[in-house]
C-alpha positions in Angstrom: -15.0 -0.6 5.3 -14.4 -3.1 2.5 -12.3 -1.9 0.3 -13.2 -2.6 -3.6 -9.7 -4.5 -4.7 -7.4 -7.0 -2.9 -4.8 -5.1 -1.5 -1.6 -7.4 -1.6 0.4 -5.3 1.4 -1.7 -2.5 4.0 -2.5 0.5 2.5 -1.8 3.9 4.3 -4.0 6.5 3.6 -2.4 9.9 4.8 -2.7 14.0 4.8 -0.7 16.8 6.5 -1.6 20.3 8.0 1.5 22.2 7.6 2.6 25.9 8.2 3.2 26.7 4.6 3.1 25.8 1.0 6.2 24.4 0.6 6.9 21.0 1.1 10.7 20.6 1.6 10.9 23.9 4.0 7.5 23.9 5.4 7.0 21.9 8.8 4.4 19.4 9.7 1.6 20.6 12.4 -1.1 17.4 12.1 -0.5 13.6 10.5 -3.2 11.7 10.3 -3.5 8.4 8.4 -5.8 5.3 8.3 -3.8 2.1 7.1 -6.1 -0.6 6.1 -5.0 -4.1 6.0 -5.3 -7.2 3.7 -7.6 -9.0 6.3 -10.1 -5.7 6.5 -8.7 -4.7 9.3 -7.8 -1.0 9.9 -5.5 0.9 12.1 -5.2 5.2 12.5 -2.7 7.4 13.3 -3.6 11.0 14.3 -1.0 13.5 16.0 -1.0 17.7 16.5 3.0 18.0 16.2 4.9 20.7 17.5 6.7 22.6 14.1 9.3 24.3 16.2 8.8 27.5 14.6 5.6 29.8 14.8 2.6 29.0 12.4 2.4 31.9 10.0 -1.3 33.4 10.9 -2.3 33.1 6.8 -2.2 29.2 7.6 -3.5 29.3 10.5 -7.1 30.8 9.1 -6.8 27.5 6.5 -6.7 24.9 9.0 -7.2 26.3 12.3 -4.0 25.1 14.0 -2.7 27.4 16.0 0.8 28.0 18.0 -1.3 27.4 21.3 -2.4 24.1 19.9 0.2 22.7 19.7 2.6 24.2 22.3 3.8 21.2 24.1 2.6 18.6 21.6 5.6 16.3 20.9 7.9 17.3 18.0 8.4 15.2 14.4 11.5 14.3 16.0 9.6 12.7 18.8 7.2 10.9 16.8 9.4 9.6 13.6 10.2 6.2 15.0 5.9 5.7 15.2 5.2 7.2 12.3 8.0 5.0 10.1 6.4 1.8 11.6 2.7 3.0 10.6 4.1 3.6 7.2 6.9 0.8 6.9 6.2 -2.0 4.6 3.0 -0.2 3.3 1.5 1.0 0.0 0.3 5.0 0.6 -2.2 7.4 -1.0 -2.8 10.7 -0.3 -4.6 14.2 -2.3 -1.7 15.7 -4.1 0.3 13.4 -2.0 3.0 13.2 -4.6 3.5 17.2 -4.8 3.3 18.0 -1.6 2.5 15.4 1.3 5.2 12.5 0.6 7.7 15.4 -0.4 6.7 17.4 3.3 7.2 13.8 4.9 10.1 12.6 3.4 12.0 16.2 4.7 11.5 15.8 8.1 12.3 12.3 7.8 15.3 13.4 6.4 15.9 15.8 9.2 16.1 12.8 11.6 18.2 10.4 9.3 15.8 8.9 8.1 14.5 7.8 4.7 10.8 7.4 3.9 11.4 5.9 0.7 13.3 3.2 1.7 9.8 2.2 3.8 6.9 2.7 1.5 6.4 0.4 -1.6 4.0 1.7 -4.3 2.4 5.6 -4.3 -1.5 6.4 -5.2 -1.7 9.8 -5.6 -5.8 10.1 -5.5 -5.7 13.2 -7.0 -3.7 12.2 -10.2 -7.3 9.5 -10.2 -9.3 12.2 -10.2 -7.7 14.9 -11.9 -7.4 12.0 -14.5 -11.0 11.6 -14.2 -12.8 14.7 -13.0 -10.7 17.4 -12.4 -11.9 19.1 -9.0 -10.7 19.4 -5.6 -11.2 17.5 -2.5 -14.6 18.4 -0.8 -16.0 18.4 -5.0 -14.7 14.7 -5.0 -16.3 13.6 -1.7 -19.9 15.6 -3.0 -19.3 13.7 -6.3 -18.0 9.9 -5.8 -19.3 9.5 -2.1 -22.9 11.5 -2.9 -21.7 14.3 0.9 -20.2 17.0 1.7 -17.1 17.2 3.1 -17.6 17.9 6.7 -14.0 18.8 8.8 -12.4 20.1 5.2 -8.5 20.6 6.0 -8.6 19.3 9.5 -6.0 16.1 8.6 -7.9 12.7 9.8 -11.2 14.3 8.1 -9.1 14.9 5.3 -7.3 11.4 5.5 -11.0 9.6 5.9 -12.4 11.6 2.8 -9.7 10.7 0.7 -9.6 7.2 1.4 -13.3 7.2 0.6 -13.2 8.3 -2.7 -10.4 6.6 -3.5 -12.7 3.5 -2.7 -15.5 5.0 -5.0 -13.2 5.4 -7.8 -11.9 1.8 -7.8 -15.7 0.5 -7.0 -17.3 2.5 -10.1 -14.0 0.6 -12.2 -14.7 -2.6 -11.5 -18.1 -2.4 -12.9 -16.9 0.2 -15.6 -18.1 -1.2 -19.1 -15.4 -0.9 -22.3 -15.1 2.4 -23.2 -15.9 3.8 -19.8 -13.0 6.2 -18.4 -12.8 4.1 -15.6 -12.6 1.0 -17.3 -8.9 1.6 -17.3 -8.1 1.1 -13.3 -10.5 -2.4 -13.4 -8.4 -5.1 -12.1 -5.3 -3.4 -11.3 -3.9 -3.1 -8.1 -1.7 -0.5 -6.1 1.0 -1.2 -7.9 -0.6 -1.1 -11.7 -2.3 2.1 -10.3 1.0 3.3 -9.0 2.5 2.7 -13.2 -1.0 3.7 -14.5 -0.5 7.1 -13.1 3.0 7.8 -12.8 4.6 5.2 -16.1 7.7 3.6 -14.8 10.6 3.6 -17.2 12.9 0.9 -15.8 15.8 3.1 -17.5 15.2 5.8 -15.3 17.3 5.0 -12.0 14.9 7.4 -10.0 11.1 7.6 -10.3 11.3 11.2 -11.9 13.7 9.9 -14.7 16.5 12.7 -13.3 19.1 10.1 -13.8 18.8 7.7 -16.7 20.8 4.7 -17.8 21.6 4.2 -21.4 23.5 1.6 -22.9 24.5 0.1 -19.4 25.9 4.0 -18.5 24.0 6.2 -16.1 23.3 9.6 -17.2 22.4 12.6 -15.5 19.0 13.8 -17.7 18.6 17.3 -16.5 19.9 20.7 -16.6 23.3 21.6 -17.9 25.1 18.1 -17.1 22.3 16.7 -18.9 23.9 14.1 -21.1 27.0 13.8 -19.2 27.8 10.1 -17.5 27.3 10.2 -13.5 30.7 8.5 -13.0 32.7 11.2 -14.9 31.1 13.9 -12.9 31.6 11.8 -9.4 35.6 11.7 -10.2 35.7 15.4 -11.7 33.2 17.3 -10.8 31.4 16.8 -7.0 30.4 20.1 -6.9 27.3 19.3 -8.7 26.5 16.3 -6.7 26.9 18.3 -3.4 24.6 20.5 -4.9 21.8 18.2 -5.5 22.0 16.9 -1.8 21.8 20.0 -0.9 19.2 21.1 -3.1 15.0 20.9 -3.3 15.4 17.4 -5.2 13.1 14.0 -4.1 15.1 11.8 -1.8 15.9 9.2 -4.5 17.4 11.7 -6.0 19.5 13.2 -3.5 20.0 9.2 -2.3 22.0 8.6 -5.8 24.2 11.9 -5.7 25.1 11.3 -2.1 26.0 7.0 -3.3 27.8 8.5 -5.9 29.9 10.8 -3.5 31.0 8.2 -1.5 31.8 6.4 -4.7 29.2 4.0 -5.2 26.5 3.5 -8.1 22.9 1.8 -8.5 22.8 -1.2 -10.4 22.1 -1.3 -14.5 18.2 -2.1 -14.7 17.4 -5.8 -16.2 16.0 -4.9 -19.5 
């Protein structure tokens, strides 16, 4: 399809069938992803993968993915090197991709020593767009920017297809948005200035959630009870902490500057 902006690097379009609701425990049983190019061109990725641990029955009757299904499917361990060239070098959108699907991804990745950050450029979370726009879910977002209903709802390319489609209505029905319009606000912009538009980045934050924050040329930790306490003094006196965030449910950027700053190393001040 042609897609309604120039895209400046390929665009991955992704979603995840998983055996639970939680992203950083939770294994991955179906990726699926459509990565269109800058020439038009487009290029999939579909795999059942094999979690490693049985698929909880409740999730099961969401997606239909079942233990038999994918007994003898290749694991995530099996398929990482694949999927971090589909991704590598690429812009990615997703449905609640920033929640859950990126965070799910970026775990195993981590599990295998890798880092999923370090290959994807800017983030479209399409449901931010909509939610921003017309807050509904998926299948009300295909009936309402693509005029159909969602046939194949949670089965992961269906789901991958869908959301790249409406994230193609929602930039078509910008550029021709008129002043005023809702809308009017994506018209021109591209992954990148949606990536900001959605998600502001504050080049004083030294992580895209703002958990560490520089200030005055010192870096900060900005949440919970070391709030306000300088990074370096708590690398020489107190790695406890940073032990804890590596350990801990944090993003990989996150976890990427306390581990740094255990072995003694810190990001560079921002340019401002």
């Amino acid at each position: 399809m042609k897609f309604p902006i120039e895209l400046k690097r390929p665009l991955v379009v992704f979603d995840l069938e998983t055996t639970g609701l939680f992203p950083r425990k939770d294994r991955i049983l179906e990726i699926a992803a459509v990565k269109m190019n800058p020439d038009g061109t487009e290029e999939r990725l579909e795999h059942l993968v094999n979690p490693g641990i049985p698929i909880p029955p409740e999730t099961t009757a969401i997606h239909g993915v079942d233990d038999a299904m994918v007994k003898g499917c290749p694991t995530f361990a099996e398929l990482a090197e694949e999927v971090y060239a589909f991704f590598e070098g690429c812009d990615v959108a997703g449905f609640n991709s920033d929640r859950y699907d990126i965070p799910c991804l970026e775990a195993e990745f981590l599990r295998v020593g890798r880092n999923l950050s370090a290959a994807i450029v800017n983030r479209v979370d399409v449901q931010r767009v909509y939610h921003r726009m017309e807050p509904r879910d998926l299948s009300t977002a295909v009936r309402y920017y693509c005029g159909r209903a969602h046939e194949g709802a949670h089965g992961a390319l269906a789901d991958a297809v869908a959301t790249r489609d409406v994230l193609a209505a929602q930039l078509a029905r910008a550029q021709t948005a008129a002043d005023g319009d809702r809308y009017a606000d994506l018209k021109g912009k591209d992954i990148a200035a949606i990536d900001n538009y959605l998600v502001p980045h504050d080049p004083l934050n030294a992580d895209r959630a703002g958990m560490f924050r520089w200030r005055d040329g010192v870096l900060y930790v900005n949440f919970g009870k070391k709030k306000g306490e300088p990074l370096k003094r708590i690398m020489l006196k107190e790695p406890s902490f940073l032990h804890w965030i590596v350990r801990g449910d944090f993003d990989t950027d996150v976890k990427a500057i306390a581990a740094d700053a255990l072995e003694g190393r810190l990001p560079p001040p921002p340019a401002v």
